[in-house]
TIMARGU-631340 format. One record per residue: x, y, z of N, C-alpha, C, O, CB in turn. Coordinates in Angstrom, 3 decimals. Glycine has a CB too. Layout:
N
ATOM / X / Y / Z / X / Y / Z / X / Y / Z / X / Y / Z / X / Y / Z
...
This chain:
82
ATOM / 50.388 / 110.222 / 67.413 / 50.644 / 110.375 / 68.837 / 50.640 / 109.022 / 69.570 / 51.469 / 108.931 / 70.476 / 49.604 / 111.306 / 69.451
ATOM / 49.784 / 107.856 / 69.319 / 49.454 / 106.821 / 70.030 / 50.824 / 106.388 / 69.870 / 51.512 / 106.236 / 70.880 / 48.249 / 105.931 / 69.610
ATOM / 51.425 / 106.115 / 68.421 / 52.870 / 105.450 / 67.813 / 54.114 / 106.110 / 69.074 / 54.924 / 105.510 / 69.780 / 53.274 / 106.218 / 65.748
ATOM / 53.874 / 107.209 / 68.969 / 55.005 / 107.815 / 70.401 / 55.033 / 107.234 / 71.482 / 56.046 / 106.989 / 72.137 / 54.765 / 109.162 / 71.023
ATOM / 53.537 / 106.876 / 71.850 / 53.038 / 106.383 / 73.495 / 53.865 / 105.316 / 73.187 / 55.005 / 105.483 / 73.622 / 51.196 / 105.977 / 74.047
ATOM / 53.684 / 104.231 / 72.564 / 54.088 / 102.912 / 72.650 / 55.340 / 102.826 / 72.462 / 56.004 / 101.898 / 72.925 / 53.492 / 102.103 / 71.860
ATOM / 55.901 / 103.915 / 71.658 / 57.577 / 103.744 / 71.186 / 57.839 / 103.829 / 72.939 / 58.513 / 102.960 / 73.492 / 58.538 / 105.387 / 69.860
ATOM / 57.214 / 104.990 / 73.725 / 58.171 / 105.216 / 75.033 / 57.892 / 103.984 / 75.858 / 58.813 / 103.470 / 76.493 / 57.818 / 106.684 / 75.980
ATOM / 56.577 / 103.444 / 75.887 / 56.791 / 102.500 / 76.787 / 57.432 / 101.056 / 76.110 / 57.637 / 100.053 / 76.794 / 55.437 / 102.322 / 77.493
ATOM / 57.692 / 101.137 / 74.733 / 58.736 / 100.183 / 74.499 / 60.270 / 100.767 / 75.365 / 60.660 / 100.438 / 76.485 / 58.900 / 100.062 / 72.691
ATOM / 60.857 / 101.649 / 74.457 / 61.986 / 102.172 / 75.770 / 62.058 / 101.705 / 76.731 / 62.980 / 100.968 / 77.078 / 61.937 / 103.297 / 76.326
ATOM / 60.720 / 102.147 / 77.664 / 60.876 / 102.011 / 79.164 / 61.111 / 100.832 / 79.205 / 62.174 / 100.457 / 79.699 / 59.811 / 102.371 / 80.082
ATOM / 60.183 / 99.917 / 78.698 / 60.498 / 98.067 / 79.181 / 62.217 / 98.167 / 78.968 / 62.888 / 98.184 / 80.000 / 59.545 / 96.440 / 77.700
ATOM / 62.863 / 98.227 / 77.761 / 64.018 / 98.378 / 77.658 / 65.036 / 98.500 / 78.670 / 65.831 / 97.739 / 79.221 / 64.028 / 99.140 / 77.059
ATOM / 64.697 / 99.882 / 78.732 / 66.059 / 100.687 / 80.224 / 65.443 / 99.680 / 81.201 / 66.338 / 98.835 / 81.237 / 65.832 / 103.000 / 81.054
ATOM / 64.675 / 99.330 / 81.848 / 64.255 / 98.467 / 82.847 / 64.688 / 96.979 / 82.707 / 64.952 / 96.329 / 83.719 / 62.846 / 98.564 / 82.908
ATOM / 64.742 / 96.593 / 81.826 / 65.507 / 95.732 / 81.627 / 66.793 / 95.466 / 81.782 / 67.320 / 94.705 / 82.593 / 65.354 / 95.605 / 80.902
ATOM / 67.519 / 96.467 / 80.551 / 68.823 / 96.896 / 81.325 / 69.460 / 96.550 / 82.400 / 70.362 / 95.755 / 82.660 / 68.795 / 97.857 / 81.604
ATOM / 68.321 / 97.885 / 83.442 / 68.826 / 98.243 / 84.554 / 68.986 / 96.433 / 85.288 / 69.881 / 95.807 / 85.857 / 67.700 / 99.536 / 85.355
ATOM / 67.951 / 96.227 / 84.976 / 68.254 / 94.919 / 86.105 / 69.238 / 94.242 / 85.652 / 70.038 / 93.868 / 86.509 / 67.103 / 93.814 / 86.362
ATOM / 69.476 / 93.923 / 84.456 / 70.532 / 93.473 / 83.894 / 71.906 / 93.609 / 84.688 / 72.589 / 92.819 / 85.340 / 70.552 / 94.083 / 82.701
ATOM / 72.029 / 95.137 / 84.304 / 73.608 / 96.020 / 84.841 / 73.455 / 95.523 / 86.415 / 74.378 / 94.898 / 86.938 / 73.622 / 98.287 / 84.673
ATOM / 72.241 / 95.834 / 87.143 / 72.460 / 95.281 / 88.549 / 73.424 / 93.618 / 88.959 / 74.266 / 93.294 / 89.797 / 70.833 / 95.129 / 89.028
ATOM / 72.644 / 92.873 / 87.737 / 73.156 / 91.842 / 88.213 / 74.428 / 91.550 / 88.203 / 75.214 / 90.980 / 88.960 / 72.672 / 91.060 / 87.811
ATOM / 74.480 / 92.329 / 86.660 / 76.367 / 92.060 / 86.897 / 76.570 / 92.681 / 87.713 / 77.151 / 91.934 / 88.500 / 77.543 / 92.442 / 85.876
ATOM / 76.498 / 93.655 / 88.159 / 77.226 / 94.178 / 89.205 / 77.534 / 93.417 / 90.522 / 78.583 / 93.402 / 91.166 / 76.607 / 95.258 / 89.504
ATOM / 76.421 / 92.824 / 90.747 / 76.601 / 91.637 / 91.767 / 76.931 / 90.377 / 91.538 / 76.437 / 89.466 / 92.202 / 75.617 / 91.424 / 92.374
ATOM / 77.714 / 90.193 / 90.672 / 78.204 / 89.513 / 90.126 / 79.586 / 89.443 / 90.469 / 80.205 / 88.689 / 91.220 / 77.893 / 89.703 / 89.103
ATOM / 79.912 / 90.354 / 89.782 / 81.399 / 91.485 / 90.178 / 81.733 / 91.077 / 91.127 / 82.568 / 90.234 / 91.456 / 81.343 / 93.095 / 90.463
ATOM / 81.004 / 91.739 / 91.665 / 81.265 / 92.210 / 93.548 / 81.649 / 90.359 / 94.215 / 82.571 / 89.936 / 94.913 / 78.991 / 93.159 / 94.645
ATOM / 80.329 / 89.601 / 93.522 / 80.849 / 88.431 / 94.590 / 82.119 / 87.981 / 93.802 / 82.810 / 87.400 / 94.640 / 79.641 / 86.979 / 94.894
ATOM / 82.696 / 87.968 / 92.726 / 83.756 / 87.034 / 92.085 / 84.860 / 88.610 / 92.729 / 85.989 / 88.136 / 92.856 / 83.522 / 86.461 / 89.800
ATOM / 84.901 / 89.926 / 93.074 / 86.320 / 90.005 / 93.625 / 85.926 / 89.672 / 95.205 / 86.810 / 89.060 / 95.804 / 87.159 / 91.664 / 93.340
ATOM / 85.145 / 89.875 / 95.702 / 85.034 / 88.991 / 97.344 / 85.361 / 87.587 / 97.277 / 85.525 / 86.951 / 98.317 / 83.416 / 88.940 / 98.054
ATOM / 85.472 / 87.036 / 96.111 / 86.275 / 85.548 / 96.045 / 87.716 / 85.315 / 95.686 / 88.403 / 84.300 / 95.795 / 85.649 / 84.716 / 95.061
ATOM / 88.050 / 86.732 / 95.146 / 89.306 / 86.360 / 94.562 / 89.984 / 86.874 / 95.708 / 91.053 / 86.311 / 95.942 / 89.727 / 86.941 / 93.088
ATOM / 89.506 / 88.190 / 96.823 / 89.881 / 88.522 / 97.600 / 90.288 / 87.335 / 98.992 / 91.348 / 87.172 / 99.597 / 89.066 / 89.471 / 97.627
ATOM / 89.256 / 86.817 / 99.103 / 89.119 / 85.635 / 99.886 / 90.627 / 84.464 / 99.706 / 91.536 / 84.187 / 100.489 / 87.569 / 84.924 / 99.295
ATOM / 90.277 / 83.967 / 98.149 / 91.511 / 83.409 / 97.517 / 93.262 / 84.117 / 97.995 / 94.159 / 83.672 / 98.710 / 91.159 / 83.699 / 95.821
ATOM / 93.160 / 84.990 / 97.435 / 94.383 / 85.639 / 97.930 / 94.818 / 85.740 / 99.221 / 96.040 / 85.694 / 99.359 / 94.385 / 86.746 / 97.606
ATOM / 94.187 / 85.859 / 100.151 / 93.944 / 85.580 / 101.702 / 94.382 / 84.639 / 102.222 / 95.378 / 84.626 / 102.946 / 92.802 / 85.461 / 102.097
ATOM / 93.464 / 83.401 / 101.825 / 93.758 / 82.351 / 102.140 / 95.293 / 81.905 / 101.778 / 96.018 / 81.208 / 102.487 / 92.793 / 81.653 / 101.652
ATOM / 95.626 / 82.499 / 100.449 / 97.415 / 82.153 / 100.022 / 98.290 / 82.892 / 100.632 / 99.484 / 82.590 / 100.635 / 97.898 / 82.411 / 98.504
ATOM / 97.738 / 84.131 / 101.326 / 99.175 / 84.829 / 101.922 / 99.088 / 85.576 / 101.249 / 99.602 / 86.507 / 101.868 / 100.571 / 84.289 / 101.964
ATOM / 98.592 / 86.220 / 99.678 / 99.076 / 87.068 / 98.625 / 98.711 / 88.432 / 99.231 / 99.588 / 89.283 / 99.088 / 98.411 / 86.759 / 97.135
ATOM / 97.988 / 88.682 / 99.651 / 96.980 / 89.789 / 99.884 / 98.166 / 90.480 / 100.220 / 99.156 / 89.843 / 100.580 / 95.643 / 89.686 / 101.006
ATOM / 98.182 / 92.408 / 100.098 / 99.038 / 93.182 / 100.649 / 97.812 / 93.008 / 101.808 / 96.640 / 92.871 / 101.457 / 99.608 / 94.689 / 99.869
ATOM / 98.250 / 93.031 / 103.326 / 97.899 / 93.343 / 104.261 / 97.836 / 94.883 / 104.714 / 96.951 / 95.258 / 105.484 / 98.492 / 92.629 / 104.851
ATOM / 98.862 / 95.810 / 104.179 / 99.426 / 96.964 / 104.286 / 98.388 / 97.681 / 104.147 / 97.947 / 98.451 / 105.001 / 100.446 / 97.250 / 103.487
ATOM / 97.762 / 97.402 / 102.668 / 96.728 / 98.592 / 102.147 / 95.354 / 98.177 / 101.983 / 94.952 / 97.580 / 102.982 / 97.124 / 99.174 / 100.737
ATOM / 94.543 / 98.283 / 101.111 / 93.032 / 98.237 / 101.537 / 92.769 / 97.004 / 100.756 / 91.546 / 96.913 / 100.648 / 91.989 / 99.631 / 101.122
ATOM / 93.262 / 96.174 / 100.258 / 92.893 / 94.230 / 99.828 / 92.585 / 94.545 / 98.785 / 91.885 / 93.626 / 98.359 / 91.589 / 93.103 / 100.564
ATOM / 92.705 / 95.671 / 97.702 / 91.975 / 95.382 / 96.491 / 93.031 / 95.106 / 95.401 / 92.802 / 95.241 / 94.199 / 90.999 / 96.576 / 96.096
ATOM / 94.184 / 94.718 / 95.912 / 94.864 / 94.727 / 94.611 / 96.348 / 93.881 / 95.579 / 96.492 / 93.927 / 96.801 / 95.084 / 96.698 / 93.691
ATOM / 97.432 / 93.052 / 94.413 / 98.350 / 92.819 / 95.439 / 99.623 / 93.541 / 94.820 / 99.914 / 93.484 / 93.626 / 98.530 / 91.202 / 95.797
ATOM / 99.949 / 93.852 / 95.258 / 101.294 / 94.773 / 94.867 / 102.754 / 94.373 / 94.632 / 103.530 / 93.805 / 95.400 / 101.486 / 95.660 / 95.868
ATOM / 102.954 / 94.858 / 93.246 / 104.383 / 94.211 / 93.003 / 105.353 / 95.191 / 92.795 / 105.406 / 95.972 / 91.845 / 104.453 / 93.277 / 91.797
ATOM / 106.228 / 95.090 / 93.877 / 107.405 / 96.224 / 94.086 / 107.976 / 96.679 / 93.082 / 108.215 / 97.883 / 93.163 / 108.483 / 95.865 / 94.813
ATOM / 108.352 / 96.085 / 91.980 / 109.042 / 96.648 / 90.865 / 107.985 / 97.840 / 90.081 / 108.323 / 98.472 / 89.080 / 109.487 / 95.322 / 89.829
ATOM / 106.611 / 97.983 / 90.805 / 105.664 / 98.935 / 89.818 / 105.732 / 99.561 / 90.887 / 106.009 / 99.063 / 91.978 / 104.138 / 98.586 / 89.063
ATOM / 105.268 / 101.712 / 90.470 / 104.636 / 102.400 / 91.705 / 103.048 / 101.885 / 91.340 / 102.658 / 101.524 / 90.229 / 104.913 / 104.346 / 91.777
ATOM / 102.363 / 101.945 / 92.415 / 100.824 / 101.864 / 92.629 / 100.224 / 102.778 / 92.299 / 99.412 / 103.106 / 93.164 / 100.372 / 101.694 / 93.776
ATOM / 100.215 / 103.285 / 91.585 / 99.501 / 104.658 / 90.727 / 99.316 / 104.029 / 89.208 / 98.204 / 103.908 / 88.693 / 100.724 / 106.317 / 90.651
ATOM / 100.195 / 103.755 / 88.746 / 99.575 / 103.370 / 87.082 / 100.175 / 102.305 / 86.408 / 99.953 / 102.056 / 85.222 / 99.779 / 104.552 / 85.983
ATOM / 101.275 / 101.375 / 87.458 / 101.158 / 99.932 / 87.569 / 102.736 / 100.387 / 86.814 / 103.547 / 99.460 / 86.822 / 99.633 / 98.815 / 86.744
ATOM / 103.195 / 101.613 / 86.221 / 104.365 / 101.331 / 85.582 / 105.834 / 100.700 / 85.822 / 106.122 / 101.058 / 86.964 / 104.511 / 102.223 / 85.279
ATOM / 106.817 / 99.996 / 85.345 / 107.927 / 99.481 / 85.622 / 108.446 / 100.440 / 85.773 / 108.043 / 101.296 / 84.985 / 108.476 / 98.683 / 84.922
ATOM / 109.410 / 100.862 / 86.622 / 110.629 / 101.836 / 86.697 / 111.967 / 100.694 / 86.249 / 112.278 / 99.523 / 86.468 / 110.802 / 102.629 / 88.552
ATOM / 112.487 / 101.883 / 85.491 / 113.959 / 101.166 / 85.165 / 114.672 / 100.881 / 86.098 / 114.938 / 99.679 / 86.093 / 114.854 / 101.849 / 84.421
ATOM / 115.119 / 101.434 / 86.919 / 115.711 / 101.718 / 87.832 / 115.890 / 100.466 / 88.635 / 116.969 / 100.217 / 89.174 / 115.152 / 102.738 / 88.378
ATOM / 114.816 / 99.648 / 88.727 / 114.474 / 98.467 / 89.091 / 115.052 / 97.307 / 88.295 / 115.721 / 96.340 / 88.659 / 113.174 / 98.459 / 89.100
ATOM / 114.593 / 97.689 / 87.081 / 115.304 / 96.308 / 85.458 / 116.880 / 96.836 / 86.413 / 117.346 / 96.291 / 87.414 / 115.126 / 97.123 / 82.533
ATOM / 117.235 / 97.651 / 85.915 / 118.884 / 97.663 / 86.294 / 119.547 / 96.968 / 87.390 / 120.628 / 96.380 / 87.347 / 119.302 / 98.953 / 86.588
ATOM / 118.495 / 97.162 / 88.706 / 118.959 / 96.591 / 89.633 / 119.107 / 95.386 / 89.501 / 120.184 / 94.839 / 89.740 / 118.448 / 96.803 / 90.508
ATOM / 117.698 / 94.542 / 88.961 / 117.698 / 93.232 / 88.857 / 118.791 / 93.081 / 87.506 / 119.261 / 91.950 / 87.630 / 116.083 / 92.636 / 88.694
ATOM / 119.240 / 93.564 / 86.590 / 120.119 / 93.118 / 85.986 / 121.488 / 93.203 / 86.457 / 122.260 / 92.367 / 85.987 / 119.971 / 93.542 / 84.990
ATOM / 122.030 / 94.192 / 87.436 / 123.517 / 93.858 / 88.307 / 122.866 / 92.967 / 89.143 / 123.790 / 92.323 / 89.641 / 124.424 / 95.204 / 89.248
ATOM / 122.150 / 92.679 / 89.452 / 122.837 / 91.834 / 90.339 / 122.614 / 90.281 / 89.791 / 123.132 / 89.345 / 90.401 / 122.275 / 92.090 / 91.871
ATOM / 121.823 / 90.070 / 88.620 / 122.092 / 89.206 / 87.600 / 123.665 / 88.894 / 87.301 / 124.317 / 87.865 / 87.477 / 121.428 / 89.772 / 86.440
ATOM / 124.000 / 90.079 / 86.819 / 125.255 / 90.267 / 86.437 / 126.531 / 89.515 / 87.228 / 127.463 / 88.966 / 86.640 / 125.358 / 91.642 / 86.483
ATOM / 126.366 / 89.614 / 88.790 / 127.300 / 89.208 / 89.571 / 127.239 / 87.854 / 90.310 / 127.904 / 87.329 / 91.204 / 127.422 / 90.140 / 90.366
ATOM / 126.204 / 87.518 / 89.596 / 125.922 / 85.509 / 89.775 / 126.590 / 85.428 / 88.765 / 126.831 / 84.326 / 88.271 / 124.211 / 84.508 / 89.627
């Protein structure tokens, strides 16, 4: 029974550890996209339109970043007619 006690409060030190761990990255995170956000800002990149977390490139819809053809084609006529 004692061997159990100590296994859990080994654990516990563990997850507690962890946890502070995961915290930090997390704030970590947070300040490096509040910098990249900042960055982008400062260049003009930022969509202004929508909520700053991302910058948007017309040839994708904003749902799952995919290319539409529809787009290659365009940009290839009018490739075509230079």
């Amino acid at each position: 029974m004692q061997e159990l006690s100590e296994m859990k409060k080994s654990l516990n030190v563990e997850v507690d550890q962890l946890r502070s761990e995961f915290q930090e990255l997390r704030s970590t995170l947070q300040q490096q996209q509040d910098d990249v956000t900042a960055s982008l800002k400062s260049l003009g990149l930022q969509d202004v339109s929508g909520d700053g977390k991302e910058v948007k490139d017309p040839k994708t819809d904003g749902k799952d970043g995919e290319v539409h053809a529809s787009s290659i084609e365009d940009d290839n006529a009018k490739e075509d007619e230079n």
